[in-house]
Every structure is written in C-alpha cells, then in structure tokens.
C-alpha positions in Angstrom: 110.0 68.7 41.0 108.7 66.4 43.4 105.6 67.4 45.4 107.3 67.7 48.5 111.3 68.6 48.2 114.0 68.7 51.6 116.9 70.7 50.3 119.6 70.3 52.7 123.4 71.4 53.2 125.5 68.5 52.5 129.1 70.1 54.3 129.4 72.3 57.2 126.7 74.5 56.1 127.4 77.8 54.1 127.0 75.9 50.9 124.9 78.9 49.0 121.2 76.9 50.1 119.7 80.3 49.8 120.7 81.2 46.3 119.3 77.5 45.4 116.2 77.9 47.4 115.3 80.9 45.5 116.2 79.3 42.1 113.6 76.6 43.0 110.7 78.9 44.7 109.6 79.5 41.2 108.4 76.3 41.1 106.5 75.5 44.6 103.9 77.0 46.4 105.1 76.7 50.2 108.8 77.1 51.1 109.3 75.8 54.9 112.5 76.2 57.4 112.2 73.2 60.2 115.2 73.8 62.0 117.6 76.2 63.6 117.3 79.6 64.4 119.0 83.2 63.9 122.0 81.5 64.3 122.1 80.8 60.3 121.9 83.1 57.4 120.6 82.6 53.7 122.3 84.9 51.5 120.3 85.9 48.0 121.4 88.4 45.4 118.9 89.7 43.1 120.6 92.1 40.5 121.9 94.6 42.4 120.4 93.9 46.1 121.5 91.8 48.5 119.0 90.5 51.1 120.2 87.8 54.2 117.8 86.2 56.1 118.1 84.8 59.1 114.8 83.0 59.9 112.2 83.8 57.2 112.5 81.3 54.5 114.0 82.7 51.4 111.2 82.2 49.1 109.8 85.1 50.6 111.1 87.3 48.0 109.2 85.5 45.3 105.6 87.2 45.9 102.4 85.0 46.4 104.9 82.4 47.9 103.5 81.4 51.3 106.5 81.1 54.0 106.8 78.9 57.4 108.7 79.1 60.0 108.2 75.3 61.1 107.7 74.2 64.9 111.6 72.7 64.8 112.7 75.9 64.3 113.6 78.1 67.4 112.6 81.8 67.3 114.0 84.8 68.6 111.0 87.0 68.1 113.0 90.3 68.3 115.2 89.2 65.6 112.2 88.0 63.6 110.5 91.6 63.6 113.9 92.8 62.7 113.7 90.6 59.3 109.8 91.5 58.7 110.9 95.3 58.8 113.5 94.8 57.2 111.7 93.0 54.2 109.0 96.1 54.4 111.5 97.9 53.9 112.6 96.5 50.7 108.9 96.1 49.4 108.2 92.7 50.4 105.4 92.0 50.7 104.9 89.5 54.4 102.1 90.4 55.7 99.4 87.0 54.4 102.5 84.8 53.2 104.5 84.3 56.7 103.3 81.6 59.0 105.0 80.8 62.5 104.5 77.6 64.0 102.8 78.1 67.3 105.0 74.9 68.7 108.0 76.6 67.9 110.0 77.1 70.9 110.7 80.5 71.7 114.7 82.1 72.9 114.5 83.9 76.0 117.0 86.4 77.1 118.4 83.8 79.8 119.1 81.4 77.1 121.5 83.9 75.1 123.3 84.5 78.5 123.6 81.1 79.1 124.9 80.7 75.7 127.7 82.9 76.4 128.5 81.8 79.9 128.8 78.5 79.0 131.0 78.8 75.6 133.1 81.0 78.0 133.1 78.2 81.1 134.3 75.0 78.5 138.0 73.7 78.0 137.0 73.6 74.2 135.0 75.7 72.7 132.1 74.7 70.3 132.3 78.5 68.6 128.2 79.0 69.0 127.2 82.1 67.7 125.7 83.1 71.6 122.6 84.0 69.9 120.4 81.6 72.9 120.0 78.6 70.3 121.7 75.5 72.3 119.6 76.2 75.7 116.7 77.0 73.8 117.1 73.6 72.6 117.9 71.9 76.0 115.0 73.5 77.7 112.6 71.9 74.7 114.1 68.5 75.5 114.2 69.1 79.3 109.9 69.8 78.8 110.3 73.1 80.1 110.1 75.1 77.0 108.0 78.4 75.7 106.8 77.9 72.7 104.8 80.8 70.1 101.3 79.7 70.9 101.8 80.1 74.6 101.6 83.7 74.8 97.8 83.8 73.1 97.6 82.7 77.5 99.0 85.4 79.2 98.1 84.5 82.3 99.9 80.4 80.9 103.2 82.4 79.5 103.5 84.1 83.0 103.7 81.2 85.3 106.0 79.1 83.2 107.9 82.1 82.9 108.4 82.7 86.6 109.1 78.7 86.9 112.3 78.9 84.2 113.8 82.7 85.3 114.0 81.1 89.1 115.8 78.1 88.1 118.3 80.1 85.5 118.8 83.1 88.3 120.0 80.2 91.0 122.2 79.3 88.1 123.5 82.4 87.0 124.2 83.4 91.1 125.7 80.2 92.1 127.5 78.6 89.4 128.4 81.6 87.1 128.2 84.2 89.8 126.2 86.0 87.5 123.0 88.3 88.2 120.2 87.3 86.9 116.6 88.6 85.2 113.4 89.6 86.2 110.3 87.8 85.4 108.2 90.8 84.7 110.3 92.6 82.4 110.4 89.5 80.1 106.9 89.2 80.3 106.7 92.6 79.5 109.3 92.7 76.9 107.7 89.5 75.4 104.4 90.4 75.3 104.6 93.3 73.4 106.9 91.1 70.8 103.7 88.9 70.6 101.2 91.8 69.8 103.7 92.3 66.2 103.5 88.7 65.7 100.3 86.7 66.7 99.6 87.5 63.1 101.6 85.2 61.5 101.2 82.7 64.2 98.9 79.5 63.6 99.0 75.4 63.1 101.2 75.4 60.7 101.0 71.8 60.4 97.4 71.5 59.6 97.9 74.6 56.7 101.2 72.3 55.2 98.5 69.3 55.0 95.9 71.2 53.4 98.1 71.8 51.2 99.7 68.7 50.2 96.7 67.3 50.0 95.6 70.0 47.5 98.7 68.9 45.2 100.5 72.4 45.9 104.3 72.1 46.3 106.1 72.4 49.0 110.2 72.8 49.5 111.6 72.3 53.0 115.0 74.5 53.6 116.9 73.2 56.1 119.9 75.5 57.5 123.2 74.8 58.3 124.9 71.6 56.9 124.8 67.9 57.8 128.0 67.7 59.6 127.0 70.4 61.4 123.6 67.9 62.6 123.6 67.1 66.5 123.3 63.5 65.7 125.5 63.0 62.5 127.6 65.5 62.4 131.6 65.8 63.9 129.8 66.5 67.7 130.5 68.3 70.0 131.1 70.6 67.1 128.0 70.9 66.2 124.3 72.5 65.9 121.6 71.5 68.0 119.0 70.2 66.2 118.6 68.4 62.6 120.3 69.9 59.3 119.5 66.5 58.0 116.9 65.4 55.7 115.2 63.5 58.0 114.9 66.8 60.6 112.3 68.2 57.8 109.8 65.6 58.7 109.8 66.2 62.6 110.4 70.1 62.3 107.9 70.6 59.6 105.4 68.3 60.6 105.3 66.4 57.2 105.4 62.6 57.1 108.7 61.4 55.5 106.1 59.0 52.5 105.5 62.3 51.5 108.8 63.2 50.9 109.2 62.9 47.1 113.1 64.1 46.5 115.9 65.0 48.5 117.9 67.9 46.8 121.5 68.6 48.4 123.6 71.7 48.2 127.6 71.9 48.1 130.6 73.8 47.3 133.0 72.8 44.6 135.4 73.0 47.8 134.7 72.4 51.5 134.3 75.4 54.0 133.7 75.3 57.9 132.6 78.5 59.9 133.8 78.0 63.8 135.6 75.3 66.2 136.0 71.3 65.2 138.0 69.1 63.0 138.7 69.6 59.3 141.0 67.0 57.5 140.9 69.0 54.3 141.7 72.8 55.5 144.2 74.5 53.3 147.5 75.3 55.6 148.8 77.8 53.4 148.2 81.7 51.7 145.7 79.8 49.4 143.3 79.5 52.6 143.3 83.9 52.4 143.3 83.8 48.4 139.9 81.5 48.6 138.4 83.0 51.0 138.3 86.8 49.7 137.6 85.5 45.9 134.6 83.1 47.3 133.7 85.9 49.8 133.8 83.3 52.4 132.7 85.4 55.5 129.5 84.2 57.7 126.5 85.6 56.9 125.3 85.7 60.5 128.2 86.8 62.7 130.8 87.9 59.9 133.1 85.6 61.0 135.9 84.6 58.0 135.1 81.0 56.8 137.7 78.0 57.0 138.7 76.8 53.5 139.8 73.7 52.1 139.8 71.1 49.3 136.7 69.1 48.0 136.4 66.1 50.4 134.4 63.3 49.0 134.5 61.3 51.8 132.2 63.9 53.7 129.8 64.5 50.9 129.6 60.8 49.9 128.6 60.4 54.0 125.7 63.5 53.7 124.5 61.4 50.4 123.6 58.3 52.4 122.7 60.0 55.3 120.0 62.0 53.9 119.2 60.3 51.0 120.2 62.7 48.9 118.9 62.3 45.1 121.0 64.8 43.1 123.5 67.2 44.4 124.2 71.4 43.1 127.5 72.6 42.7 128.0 76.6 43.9 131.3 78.5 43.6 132.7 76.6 41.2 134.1 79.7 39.4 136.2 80.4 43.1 138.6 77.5 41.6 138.8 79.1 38.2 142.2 80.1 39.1 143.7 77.1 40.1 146.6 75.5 38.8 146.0 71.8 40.5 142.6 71.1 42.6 143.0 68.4 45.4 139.9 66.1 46.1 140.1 64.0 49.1 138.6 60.5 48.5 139.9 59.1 51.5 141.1 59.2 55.0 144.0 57.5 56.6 144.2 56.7 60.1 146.6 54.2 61.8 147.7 52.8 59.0 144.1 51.9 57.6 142.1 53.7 54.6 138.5 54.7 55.6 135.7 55.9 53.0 133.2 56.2 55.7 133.6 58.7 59.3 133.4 56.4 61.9 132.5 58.1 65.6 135.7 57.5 67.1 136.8 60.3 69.2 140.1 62.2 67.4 139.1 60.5 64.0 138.7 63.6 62.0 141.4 65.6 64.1 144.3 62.9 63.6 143.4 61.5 59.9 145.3 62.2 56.7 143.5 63.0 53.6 144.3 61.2 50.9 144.3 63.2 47.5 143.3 63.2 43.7 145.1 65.8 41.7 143.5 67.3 39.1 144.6 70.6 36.6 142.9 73.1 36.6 140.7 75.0 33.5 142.1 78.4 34.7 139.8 79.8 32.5 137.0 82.6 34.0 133.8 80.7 34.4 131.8 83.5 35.7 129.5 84.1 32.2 129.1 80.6 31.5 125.5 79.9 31.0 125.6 76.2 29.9 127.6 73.1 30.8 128.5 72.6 27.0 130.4 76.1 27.8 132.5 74.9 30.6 136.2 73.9 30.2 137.3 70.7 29.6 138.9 70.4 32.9 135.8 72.0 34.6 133.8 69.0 33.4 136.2 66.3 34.0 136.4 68.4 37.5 132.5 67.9 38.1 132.3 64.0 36.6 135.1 63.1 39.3 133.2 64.6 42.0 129.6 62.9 40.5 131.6 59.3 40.6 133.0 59.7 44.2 129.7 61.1 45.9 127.3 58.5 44.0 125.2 61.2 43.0 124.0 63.5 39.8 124.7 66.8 39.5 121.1 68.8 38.8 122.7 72.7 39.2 126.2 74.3 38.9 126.6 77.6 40.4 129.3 79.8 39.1 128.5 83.4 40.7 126.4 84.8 43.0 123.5 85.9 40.8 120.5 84.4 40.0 121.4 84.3 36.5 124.8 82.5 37.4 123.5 78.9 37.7 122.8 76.3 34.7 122.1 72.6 34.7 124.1 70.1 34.6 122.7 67.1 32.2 126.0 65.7 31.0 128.4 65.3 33.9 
C-alpha cells in the first residue's frame, strides 16, 4: 500500500467502506475521516459483534491505530461522546489514539433545527438526515462558523455564540415562526461537552505531517459516496461537503503529491439511501428480495435502502473523478440468487446514447438505462475464500464490470465478516 491511501465511496455511499477500511488498518498507522459528520455510518462486524460508527474512524478497533477526526469533518460533540462511551464500553481502547481537529467546525443545536425546518419548508425534499450537517456547512462557508479549538477561549466561544443564536432566533421568529434558543444554555451545554473532549483535541494537521514525514502510513476514509459529493454528485440531492478523493486533501490537511493511491469501494449492485434520481432502481418485488438478503437498511437513521442494477456509467464517472486506481467489490453474494443480472452501460436520453452524466437538469430523472444481461452462477458464494473458487458466471460477472469501469478489481466482498473478503488477481 501506498504511503498515503484515500479510500472513497464510488456510488451513493453505503458501499461497505467500513468493512474495507478495517481490512486495510492492518496495514497503516493513521486512519483519517475528512469529511461529513454523524450523518453517515461505517458498519464493521468482527465475529460475533457488530460496532457502527458514526464519526470515529473505523480503524479504531485495531489497537495502537492512531484515529482523526480531520478539520473537514463537522462534529456533533454530543454524538461524539456517545461513540467514545460507546467504544469503552466494548473495550476499546480511545483514550491516546483519537485526535479532533481543532478547525473542525462544530453543529450547534440551531443548525439541527434549521435542518429540519428547512427540509420541511422545500417543494422537494433533499431527505437530509436533520442531524445539523447542511447549516453547519453554510455557516463554515458564510465565515461565521465554531470550530473545536474555539472553546480552549471561553470568553472567544461566548461572543461568537451570542452573534449566530441572534441571527438564527430572528430567523426561527420571522420566517419559520419558530422560538428560538438561548445563548447561555448552549454555552453551558457546550462547555461542559468541551471538558470530555479537549483531550483529543489538537493540530491535527501538523501530527498527520510528522507523520508522513516519518514514513508511517496513513489511509484517509471518506464517508458517503461520490454521487452523493456537493460538487459532483446528482445535486440538489446531495451531501454537503466532499466524498470525493480530492475532499481528503482539503479536509485532512494533506497535500494531494502525497497522495500515493486512490482505493474505491462499490457494490456488485447500486443502492441510494434518500431523495434524487436513480436510472437503475429495480421497479419490482426484486427491490424488497435485495434489500432484506443485502440487509440494505441505513446505518445512521435505519432508513430501508433503494436497490437497483449495477450501473457502469456511474462508477466509470466516480473512476475519473477521483482517480480511482483499483476498485473492491462487496455483496457480491446478495446476487448469488439471481437468474439474469442487468448492468447498465449506458443511458439514453432524447434519442442520444451517453456514457458520461452530463449536468443537465432532469438528465438522470428522464434517461433510460440501457442493459447487458448476464446469467447468473446461482450458486452460494458466502464461504468462498478465493477467486479461483468463484463460479464461472461470478467471474465473467466481475471481468464485465472491470472492462466497463476502466479499473482492477483489488478485493471482492462476499459477506459481512472480516473473513468474507479475498483478492481478486485474475479478473
């Protein structure tokens, strides 16, 4: 592996990153997340437990792994005690091995209202999680942000406080018709949050360059997916920052000629959690079938996932977009039960074939796909701990997908367990 990795989502997110990020933790030193916030989860199975997390990089349950929580990520700090306990309770070991940025911007309890106002107030709705991640955003862009290393100033966190809760009350009175909050029971609130956490919080960028120029490793986890990326992905349906590869150099602080390899992660079908366009959805009982066998309900909020065919066209797009250098297959056993498996390796619109997604408004919404059938290996994959192992079918199914992407295949995930993952040399 590369000296410095970016592992990103190359769909909609919900692509199995954690499992993969925990597969490769073995092998680094420092495992950063530089975007998003608890508006994401990483799922990872170990044996018999299961442990999501929702801002603490997965590599945390590797011990002697050092953690950060990069300044593009935005932190809820009560939801970031609730992982630490959480993980304490479970015997990890945090305590030394978490970092926080102290420039990453803090969510308020205004910004989760407004959150849920505003999803409420649109025509269309985005399907944000109302977890305060958006306007945290939009107050970071609009300069008038809190951010972790604020609150070593009280006296600093107070007034900037009192600036952004008089602005958001007028707001919440006169456009929502909403009350509003008070100033000191934030500050309150908040500063007994920062007594947990001052701990973990330093210059994160200065300890990543230390230790890249000590030759350790370091793998940057990005959450979500690229089409799910404020600038690249299907917008307005999207997040608000940077799934991309390129988000990892802003959000961790690392300079992109010291990004050695760019790792991407999808399913061997396409998934979408929330509102927005998605030319390969299944319109039929197979949408229910796929979903229960590949457990496809959100991490975060629950919510059942959207299901559909393998669409090249979108991965091929997150390839070049990120730069993406070899890709890992998850859930390919999901299909094991498939008679015929659909890949999209184009769209149709107006009468024209596209291999590209052009930003035209209604593109995705009014496009047909345009299919490859290809039988399936119905065959359980589920103990297969080799490629050599795999169907015929199953490796004709994963050479298709490696021609149309215009990218290896490094992993193949066929189960949720650690154990449940091989290379892929041959394909």
């Amino acid at each position: 592996m590369s000296q410095v990795t970016v592992l990103v989502g190359a769909q909609w997110g919900d692509e199995g990153k954690g499992k993969v990020i925990d597969i490769l933790t073995e092998n680094v030193q420092y495992v950063v997340r530089y975007q998003g916030g608890n508006n994401a989860g990483h799922t990872v199975v170990i044996d018999d437990n299961k442990y999501i997390l929702h801002l603490i990089p997965s590599g945390i349950l590797h011990a002697k792994k050092i953690c950060v929580i990069g300044n593009g990520v935005v932190v809820d700090p009560k939801a970031l005690i609730e992982e630490i306990d959480f993980l304490k309770e479970k015997g990890i070991d945090v305590d030394g091995r978490l970092k926080v940025s102290d420039k990453a911007h803090v969510i308020m309890p205004y910004h989760r209202k407004l959150d849920a106002l505003r999803e409420l107030k649109k025509n269309g709705r985005i399907g944000t999680t109302k977890r305060g991640i958006g306007p945290c955003y939009s107050d970071k862009a609009s300069r008038s942000g809190i951010r972790m290393g604020d609150f070593f100033d009280a006296g600093y966190f107070r007034s900037i406080l009192e600036e952004n809760v008089e602005e958001k009350n007028a707001l919440f009175k006169d456009f929502y018709g909403e009350t509003g909050f008070s100033a000191d029971d934030i500050f309150n609130e908040y500063m007994k949050y920062f007594e947990r956490l001052k701990q973990y919080v330093c210059d994160t960028v200065s300890l990543l360059d230390k230790a890249y120029r000590r030759g350790e490793s370091i793998l940057c986890e990005g959450a979500q997916g690229t089409f799910l990326d404020v600038d690249h992905g299907t917008y307005p349906y999207v997040t608000s920052s940077n799934p991309t590869a390129g988000g990892a150099c802003i959000g961790a602080g690392i300079g992109p000629s010291r990004i050695g390899r760019v790792l991407g992660v999808v399913k061997a079908y396409t998934t979408r959690v929330g509102e927005g366009p998605f030319p390969t959805e299944f319109r039929s009982e197979l949408k229910d079938k796929i979903r229960e066998k590949g457990g496809e309900f959100g991490a975060t909020t629950g919510r059942p996932r959207r299901c559909g065919w393998f669409d090249a066209v979108l991965v091929k797009n997150s390839v070049d977009i990120n730069g993406i250098d070899s890709v890992v297959i998850t859930k390919l056993d999901v299909l094991d039960e498939q008679d015929v498996i659909k890949i999209c390796v184009a769209y149709k619109y107006k009468g024209d074939l596209y291999d590209c997604i052009p930003g035209l408004p209604g593109f995705l919404d009014n496009c047909e796909p345009v299919y490859e059938d290809h039988p399936g290996w119905l065959k359980d994959t589920s103990a297969i701990t080799s490629y050599s192992d795999l169907p015929p079918n199953g490796k004709k199914y994963l050479t298709r997908i490696k021609e149309l992407i215009g990218s290896d295949i490094m992993l193949v995930s066929v189960g949720k367990n650690r154990k449940q993952t091989f290379a892929c040399k041959n394909a």
